[in-house]
C-alpha positions as CSV (number, residue, x, y, z in Angstrom):
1,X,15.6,-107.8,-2.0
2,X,17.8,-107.3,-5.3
3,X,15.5,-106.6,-8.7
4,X,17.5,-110.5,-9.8
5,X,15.6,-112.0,-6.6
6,X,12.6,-110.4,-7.6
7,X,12.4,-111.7,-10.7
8,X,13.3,-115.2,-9.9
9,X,10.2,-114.9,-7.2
10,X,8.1,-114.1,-10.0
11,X,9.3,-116.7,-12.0
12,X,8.5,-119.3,-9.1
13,X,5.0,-118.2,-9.4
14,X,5.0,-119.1,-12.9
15,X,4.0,-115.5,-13.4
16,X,4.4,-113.1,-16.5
17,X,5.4,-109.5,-15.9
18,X,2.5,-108.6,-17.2
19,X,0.8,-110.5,-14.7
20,X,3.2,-109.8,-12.0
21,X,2.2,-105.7,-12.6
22,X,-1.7,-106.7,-12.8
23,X,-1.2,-108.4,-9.4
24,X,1.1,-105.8,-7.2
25,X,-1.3,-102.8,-9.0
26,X,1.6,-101.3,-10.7
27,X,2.3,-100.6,-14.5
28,X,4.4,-102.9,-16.3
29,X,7.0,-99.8,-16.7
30,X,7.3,-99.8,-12.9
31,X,7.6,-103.8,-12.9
32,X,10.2,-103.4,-16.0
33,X,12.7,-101.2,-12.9
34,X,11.5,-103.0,-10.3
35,X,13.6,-106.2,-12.3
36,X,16.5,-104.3,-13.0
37,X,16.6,-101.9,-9.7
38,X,20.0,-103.1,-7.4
39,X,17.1,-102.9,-4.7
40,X,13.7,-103.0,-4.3
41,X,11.7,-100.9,-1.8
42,X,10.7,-103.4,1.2
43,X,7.3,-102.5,0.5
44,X,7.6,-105.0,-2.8
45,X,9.3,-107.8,-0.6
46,X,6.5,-107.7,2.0
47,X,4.2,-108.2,-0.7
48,X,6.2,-110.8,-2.0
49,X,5.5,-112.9,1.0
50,X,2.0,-112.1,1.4
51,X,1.1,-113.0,-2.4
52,X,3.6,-116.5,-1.4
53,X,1.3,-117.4,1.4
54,X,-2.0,-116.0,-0.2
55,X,-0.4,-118.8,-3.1
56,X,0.0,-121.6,-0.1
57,X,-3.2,-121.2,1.1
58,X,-5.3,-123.8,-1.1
59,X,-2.4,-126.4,-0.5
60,X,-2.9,-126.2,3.3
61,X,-6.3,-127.0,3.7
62,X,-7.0,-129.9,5.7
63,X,-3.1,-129.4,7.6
64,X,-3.4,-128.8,11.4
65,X,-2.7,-125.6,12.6
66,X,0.4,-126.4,13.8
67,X,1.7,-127.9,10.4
68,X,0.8,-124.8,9.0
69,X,2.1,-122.2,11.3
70,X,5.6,-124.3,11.1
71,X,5.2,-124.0,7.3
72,X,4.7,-120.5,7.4
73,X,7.2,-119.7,9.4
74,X,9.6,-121.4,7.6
75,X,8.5,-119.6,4.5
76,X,9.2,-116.4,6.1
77,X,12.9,-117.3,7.1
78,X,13.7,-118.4,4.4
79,X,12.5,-115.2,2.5
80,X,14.0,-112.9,5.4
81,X,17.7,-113.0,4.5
82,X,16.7,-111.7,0.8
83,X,15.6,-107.8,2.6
């Protein structure tokens, strides 16, 4: 994942940097690279996905189980070609 990709994930969230740094426990400095870095540890795009589907959790209430693993799994192929 490029610092660019990172940056538009966080901007999918609707996130600030600010909050983006509150929610991956880093300072904003570290966030600030992280943005302009020609690649990010894989560390940050793991927890990427895992703040994506902690994000898709309240919309799949109610979904069978296998709507939502099909959903999930999507998510993650679409996010695996970014590493």
């Amino acid at each position: 994942m490029t610092g660019w990709e990172l940056r538009i994930w966080r901007k999918s969230m609707l996130w600030s940097r600010e909050k983006a740094a509150r929610e991956f426990g880093v300072t904003q400095r570290t966030w600030h690279a992280w943005e302009n870095a020609e690649q990010v540890d894989v560390t940050v795009w793991r927890t990427t996905q895992a703040l994506s589907v902690r994000d898709l959790l309240p919309h799949m209430q109610g979904m069978r189980k296998a709507d939502i693993i099909r959903r999930l799994e999507n998510e993650l192929r679409e996010t695996a070609g970014n590493v």
